[in-house]
N, C-alpha and C positions, 0 to 999 in steps of 0.2 A: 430568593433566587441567588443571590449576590452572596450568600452565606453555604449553599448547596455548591457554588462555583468553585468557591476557596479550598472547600474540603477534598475537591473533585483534583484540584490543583496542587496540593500540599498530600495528594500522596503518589503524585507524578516521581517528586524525586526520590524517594525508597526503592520504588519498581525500578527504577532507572539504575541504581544506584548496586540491586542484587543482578541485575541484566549486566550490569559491565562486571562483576565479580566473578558470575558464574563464568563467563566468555574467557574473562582474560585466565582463571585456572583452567580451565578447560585446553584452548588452545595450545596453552605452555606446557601440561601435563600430557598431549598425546605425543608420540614418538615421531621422532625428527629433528628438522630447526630449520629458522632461514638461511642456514651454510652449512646442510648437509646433505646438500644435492648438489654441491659445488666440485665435484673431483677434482679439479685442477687445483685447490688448493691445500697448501700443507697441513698437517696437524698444526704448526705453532700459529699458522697465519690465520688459520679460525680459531685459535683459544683468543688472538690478540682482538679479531673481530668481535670476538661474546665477552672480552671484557672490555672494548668499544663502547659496545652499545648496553653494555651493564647487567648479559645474560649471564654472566657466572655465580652472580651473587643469590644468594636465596630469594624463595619464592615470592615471603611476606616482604622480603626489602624493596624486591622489584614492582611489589603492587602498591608499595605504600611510595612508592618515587613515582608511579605510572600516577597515581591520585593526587599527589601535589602540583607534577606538572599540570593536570588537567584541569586542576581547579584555577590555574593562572592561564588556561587556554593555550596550552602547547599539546598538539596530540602525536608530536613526536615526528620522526623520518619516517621515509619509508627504507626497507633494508633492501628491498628487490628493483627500485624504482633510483638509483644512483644520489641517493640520500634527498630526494625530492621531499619538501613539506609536506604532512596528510594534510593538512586543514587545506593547503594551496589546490594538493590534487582532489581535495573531495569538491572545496570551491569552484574550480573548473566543473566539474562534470555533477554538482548539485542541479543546478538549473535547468539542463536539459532533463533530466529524471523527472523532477518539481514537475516543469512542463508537461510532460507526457501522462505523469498520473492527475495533475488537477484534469487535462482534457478527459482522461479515461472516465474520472467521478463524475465530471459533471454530462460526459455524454453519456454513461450507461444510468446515470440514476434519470435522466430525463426524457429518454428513451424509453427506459424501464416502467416509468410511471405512466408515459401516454399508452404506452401496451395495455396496462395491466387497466386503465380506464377505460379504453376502448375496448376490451375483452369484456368489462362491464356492463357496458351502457349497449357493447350488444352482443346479449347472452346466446347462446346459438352462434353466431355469425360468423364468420371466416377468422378474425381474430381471434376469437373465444376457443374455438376447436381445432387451432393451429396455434396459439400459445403451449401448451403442454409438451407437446413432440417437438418445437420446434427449440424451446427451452431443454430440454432434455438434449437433444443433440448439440447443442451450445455450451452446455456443461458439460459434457464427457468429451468436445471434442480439447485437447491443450493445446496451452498458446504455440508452442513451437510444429505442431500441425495448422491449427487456424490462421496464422501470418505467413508463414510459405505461402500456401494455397491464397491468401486475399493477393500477395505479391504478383503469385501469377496469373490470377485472372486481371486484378487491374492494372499493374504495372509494367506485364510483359506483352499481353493478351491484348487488353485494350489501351495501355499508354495514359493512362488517366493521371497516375498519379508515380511519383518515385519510386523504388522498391529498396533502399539504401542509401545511406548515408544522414549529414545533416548541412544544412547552412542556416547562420545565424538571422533571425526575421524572415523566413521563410513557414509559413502553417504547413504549406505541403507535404512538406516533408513528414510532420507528424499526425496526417490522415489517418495512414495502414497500422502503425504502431497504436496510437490512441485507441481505434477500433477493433483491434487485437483482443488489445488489453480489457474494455469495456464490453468485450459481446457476453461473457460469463455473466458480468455484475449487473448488465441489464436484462439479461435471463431471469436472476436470481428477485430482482427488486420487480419485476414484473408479475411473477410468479405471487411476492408475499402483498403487492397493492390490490392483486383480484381477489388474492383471497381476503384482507383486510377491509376490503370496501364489500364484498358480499357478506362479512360477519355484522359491519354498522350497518348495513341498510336492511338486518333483521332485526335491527333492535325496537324496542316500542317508542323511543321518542322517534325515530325516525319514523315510525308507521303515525304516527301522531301529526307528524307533519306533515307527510301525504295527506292523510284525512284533511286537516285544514285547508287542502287545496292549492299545497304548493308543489310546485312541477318537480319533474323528477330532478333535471337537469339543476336547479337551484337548490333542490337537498341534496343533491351529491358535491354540491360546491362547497355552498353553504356550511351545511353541519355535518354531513360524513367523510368526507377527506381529510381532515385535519386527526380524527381520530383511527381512523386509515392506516394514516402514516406512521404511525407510531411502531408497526415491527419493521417496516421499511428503513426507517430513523434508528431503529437498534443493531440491524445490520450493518449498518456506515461503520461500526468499528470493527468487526469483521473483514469488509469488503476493503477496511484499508491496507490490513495484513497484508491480502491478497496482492492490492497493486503494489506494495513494496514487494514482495518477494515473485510477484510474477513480471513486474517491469523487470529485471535478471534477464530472463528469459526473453523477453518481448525486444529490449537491448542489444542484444546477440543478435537476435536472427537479421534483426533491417540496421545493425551497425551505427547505432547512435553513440554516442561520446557524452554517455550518461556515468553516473558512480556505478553500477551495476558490475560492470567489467572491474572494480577495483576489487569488489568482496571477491570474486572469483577468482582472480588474480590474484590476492591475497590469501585466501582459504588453499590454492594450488601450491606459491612457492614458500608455503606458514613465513607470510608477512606479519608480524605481531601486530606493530603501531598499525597498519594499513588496515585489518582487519578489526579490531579497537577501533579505531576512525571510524571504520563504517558501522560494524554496531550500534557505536554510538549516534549516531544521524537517523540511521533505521528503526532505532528503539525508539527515538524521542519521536519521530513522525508518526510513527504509530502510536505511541501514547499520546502525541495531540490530537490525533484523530478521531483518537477513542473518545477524549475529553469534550469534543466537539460534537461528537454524536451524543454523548451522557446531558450535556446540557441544550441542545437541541429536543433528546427526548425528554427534559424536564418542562420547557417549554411549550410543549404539546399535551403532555400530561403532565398537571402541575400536582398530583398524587406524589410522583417521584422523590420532590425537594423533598419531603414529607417522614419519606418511608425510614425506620431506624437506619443506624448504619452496620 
């Protein structure tokens, strides 16, 4: 395991490494800049600003400055933001994000799993023949429809809960956002636990074990959930994608003072450093994600450690 982890780990930083490469050419090669949507200033006063901030010089100079500085943990100014730090401004508004996607993981995968067991254990029954439709309109509806609409039935309608804003040590606040964010992912893990738990409980050691005379309820605990879970476990890295690029979304609408409004922000007035900044946050959460699901599903299934690479 411990040797499956390392490898899992040692090719985090290559992936990482072509994800800030591609971004930063990319961004710098489409048409524009961070001061040329400035009209009020002169020609001389934005050439003195792009050799400021060291945009005159060629492309390879500037990537091979951007990677020095980052390897000493400077991710630069921001240009739009009155030379504010990125690391300060990602630092502010990391932890509200963090916040709201660990609540989204850990209530849509646990949501998701009692569905899809209770759809199980009772086949026919109201959960079973209302999980499909019910998932299905969960997945097509998007976050920036499904969090208006929760805003206003609980928060205008019946007062239950906030519909905007944040304050610090307060859970409330992050109710309507977290279950925004989480009704897809518990669709989705609901969906792959009934069908994962109806594939082991036709296998023959599980019929092996009925015959012996053990209850259903103790084979299903017992010996068929564990290997259950195992596509459930492979979506986690999937479903991380998701709440990194759907917290964005989920952000905006109920006004949290997450990183979310920074990539936007960034991507609107071609923020370079700000933009870099958050890539670089969003790529690596997602690659730990991933990391954490690939060694989870080896876990489960210890075939994995196993398999060539």
């Amino acid at each position: 395991m411990l040797g499956y982890a390392l490898r899992r780990i040692a090719g985090i930083v290559p992936v990482l490494l072509i994800l800030l490469t591609v971004s930063f050419f990319v961004i710098r090669l489409a048409p524009g800049g961070p001061f040329a949507s400035a009209r009020a200033l002169s020609a001389r006063t934005r050439a003195e600003l792009r050799a400021r901030y060291g945009l005159d010089r060629p492309l390879p100079v500037q990537y091979v400055a951007y990677l020095r500085a980052l390897a000493h943990g400077d991710l630069g100014r921001s240009y739009s933001l009155r030379d504010e730090p990125v690391a300060a401004l990602i630092g502010a508004g990391l932890p509200v994000s963090a916040e709201l996607g660990a609540a989204a993981l850990v209530l849509g995968a646990l949501s998701g799993i009692a569905l899809g067991i209770g759809a199980v254990l009772r086949r026919g029954g109201l959960i079973d023949r209302a999980l499909a439709p019910l998932a299905a309109v969960t997945l097509a509806l998007p976050s920036f429809v499904t969090g208006p609409l929760l805003a206003l039935v609980f928060g205008l309608w019946l007062r239950w809960l906030p519909v905007a804003g944040w304050q610090p040590d307060t859970p409330r606040d992050l109710v309507l956002p977290a279950i925004t964010l989480a009704l897809p992912l518990a669709a989705s893990i609901a969906r792959l636990t009934r069908a994962g738990l109806l594939e082991v409980l036709n296998a023959s050691y599980i019929r092996s074990a009925r015959a012996r005379g053990l209850g259903r309820a103790w084979v299903l605990w017992r010996h068929a959930l564990r290997p259950a879970l195992v596509p459930v476990v492979s979506y986690l890295g999937p479903a991380a994608t998701y709440l990194v690029t759907g917290s964005l979304v989920v952000e905006t609408v109920f006004e949290l003072p997450g990183t979310g409004r920074y990539l936007v922000m960034g991507a609107i007035d071609r923020d370079y450093t700000l933009v870099m900044g958050m890539v670089l946050v969003y790529g690596t959460l997602t690659l730990l994600a991933n990391l954490g699901a690939d060694l989870l599903h080896a876990w489960l299934d210890p075939r994995v450690r196993h398999e060539p690479e």
